[in-house]
C-alpha positions as a printed NumPy array, in Angstrom:
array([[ -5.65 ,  42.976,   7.876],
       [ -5.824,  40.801,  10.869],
       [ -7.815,  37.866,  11.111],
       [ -9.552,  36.19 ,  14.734],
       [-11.26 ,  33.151,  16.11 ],
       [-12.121,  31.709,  19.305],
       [-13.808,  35.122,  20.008],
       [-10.917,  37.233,  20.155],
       [ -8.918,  34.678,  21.786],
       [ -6.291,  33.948,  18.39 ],
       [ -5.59 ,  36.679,  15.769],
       [ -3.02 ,  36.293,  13.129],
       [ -1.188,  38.271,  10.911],
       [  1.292,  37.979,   8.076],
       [  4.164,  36.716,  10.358],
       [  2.422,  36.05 ,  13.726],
       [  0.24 ,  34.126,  15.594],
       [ -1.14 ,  35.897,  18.892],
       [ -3.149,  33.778,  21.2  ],
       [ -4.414,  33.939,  25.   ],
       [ -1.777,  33.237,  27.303],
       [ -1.605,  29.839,  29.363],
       [ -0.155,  28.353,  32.47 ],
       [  2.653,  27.077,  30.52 ],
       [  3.601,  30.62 ,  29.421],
       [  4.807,  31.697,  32.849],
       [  7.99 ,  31.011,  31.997],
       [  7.95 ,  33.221,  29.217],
       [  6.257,  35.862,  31.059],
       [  9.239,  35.812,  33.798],
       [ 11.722,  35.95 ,  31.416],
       [ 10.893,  39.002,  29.269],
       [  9.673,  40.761,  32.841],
       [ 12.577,  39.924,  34.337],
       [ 15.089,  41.524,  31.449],
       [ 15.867,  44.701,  32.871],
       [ 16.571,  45.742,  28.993],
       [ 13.148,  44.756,  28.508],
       [ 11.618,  47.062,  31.717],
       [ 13.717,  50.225,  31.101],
       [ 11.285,  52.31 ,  30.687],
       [  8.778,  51.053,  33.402],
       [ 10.784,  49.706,  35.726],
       [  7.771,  48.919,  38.171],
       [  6.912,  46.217,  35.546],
       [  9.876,  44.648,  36.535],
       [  9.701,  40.85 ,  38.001],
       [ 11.818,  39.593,  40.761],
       [ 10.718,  36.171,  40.912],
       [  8.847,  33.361,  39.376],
       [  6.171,  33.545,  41.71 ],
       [  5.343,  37.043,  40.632],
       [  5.328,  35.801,  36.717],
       [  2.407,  33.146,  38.345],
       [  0.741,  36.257,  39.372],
       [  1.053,  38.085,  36.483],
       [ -0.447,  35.442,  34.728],
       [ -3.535,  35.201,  36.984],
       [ -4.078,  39.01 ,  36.546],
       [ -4.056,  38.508,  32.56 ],
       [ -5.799,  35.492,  32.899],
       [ -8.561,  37.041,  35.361],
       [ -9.262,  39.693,  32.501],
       [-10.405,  37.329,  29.914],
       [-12.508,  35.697,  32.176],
       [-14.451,  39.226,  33.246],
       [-13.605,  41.352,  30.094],
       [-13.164,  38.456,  26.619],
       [-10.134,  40.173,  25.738],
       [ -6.847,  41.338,  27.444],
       [ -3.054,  40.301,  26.544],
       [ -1.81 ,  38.126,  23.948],
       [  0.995,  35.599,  23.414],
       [  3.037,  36.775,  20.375],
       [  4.541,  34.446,  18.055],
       [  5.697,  33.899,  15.102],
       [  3.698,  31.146,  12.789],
       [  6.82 ,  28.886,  12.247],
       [  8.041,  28.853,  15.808],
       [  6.721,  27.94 ,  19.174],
       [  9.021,  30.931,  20.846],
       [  6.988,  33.453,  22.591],
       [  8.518,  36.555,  21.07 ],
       [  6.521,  39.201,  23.905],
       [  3.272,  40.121,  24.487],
       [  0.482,  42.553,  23.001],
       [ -2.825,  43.811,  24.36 ],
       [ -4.739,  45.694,  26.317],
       [ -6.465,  46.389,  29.352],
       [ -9.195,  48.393,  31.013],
       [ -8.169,  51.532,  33.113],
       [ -8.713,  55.523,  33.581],
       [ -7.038,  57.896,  32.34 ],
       [ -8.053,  61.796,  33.525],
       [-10.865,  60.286,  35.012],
       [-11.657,  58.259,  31.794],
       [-12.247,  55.132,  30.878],
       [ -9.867,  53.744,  28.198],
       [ -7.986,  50.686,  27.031],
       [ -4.549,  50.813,  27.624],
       [ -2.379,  49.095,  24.836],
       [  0.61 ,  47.19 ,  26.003],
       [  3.321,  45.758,  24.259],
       [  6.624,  43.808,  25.089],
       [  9.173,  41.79 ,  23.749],
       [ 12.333,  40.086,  24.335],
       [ 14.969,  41.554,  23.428],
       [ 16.362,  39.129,  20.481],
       [ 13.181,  39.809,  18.689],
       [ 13.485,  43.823,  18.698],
       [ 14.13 ,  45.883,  15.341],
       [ 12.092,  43.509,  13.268],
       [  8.701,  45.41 ,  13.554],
       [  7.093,  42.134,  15.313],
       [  5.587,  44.718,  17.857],
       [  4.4  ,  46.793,  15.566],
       [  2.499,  44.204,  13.692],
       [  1.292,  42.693,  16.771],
       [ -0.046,  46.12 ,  17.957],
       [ -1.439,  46.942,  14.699],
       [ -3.404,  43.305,  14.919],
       [ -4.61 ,  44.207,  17.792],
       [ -5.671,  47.418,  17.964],
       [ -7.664,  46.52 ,  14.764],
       [ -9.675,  44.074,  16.684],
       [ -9.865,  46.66 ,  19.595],
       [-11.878,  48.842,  16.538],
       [-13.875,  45.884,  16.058],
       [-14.648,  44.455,  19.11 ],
       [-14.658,  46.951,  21.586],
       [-16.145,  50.065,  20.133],
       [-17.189,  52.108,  23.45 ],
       [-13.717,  52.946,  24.904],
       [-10.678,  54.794,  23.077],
       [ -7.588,  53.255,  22.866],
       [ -4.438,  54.531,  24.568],
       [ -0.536,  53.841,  25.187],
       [  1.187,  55.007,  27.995],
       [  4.906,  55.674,  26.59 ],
       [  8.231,  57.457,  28.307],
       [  9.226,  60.591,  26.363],
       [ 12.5  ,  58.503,  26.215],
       [ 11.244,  55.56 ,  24.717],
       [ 11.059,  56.493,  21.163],
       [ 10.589,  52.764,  19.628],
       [  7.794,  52.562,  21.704],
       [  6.512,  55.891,  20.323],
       [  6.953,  54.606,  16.931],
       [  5.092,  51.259,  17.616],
       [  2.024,  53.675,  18.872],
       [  1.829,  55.956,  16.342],
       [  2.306,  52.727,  13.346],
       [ -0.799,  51.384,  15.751],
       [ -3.068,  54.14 ,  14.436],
       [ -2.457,  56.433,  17.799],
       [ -1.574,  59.851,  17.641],
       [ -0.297,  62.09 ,  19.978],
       [ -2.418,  63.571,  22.51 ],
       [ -0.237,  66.027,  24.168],
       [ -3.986,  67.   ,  26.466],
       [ -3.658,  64.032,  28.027],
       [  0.136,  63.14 ,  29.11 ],
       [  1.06 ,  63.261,  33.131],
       [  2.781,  61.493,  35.429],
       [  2.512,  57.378,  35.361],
       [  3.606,  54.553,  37.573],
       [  7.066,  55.622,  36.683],
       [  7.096,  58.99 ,  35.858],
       [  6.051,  61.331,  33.145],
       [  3.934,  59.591,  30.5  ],
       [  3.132,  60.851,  26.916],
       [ -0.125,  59.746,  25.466],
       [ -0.576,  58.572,  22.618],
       [ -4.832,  57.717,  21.57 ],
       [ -7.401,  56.693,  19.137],
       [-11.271,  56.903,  19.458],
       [-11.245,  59.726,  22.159],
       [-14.58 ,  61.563,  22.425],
       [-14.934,  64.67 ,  20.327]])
């Protein structure tokens, strides 16, 4: 069980803090964008440059402001390294409106489940906090850790749903979805 403060802004669990990103997290944010390990699967999410990191950071940061929740700064409790990230954000899907869960890391931190804590943490406060939209992830058929993260999250495949994404075919994994 995850706990939260600062009204959604921190959550914590077992081995990790997760807190709202800040300017001084650009760095960060460039250099597990820029990994092209770390954008495989989506390469669109790629970043070229630190000015697109800065801009990155402004979208994220924009969404708190408007929506009280969005992305998160992963870490874990004993370190000041910014493992990845872990969140969501508002979009449609088939015409829907859902929150799309998102979840990165750098690559020296994959294999040790950090993402799927992080996207267990939040998707419980998604359950909490945001009742009135289901929750989705957008994942490559090839990208079975990311799969596995989804389906640890609480999502479950939603075959109904899948089609093409920013970078091909998507499968869908969901929670909530109207009955």
């Amino acid at each position: 069980m995850s706990e939260w403060s600062l009204a959604g802004e921190e959550l914590s669990t077992a081995r990790l803090s997760l807190r709202r990103p800040t300017e001084a997290d650009i760095d960060a944010i460039f250099a597990i964008h820029s990994d092209p390990a770390t954008c495989l699967h989506n390469p669109s999410d790629a970043l070229a440059g630190p000015e697109e990191a800065q801009e990155l950071y402004q979208r994220w940061n924009n969404q708190w402001q408007s929506c009280g929740y969005g992305y998160w700064v992963v870490r874990r409790h004993d370190s000041a390294v910014q493992l990845g990230f872990c969140g969501v954000k508002p979009m449609e899907l088939n015409g829907m409106k859902v929150l799309n869960l998102f979840y990165r890391f750098a690559t020296s931190s994959w294999g040790q489940g950090f993402a799927s804590e992080a996207a267990i943490a939040v998707t419980d406060w998604v359950s909490r906090h945001v009742t009135d939209l289901p929750l989705i992830a957008r994942v490559r058929p090839a990208n079975a850790a990311s799969q596995r993260v989804a389906v640890r999250a609480g999502l479950m495949r939603a075959e109904h749903l899948d089609g093409p994404g920013y970078d091909g075919f998507d499968w869908i994994y969901a929670a909530k979805l109207p009955g």
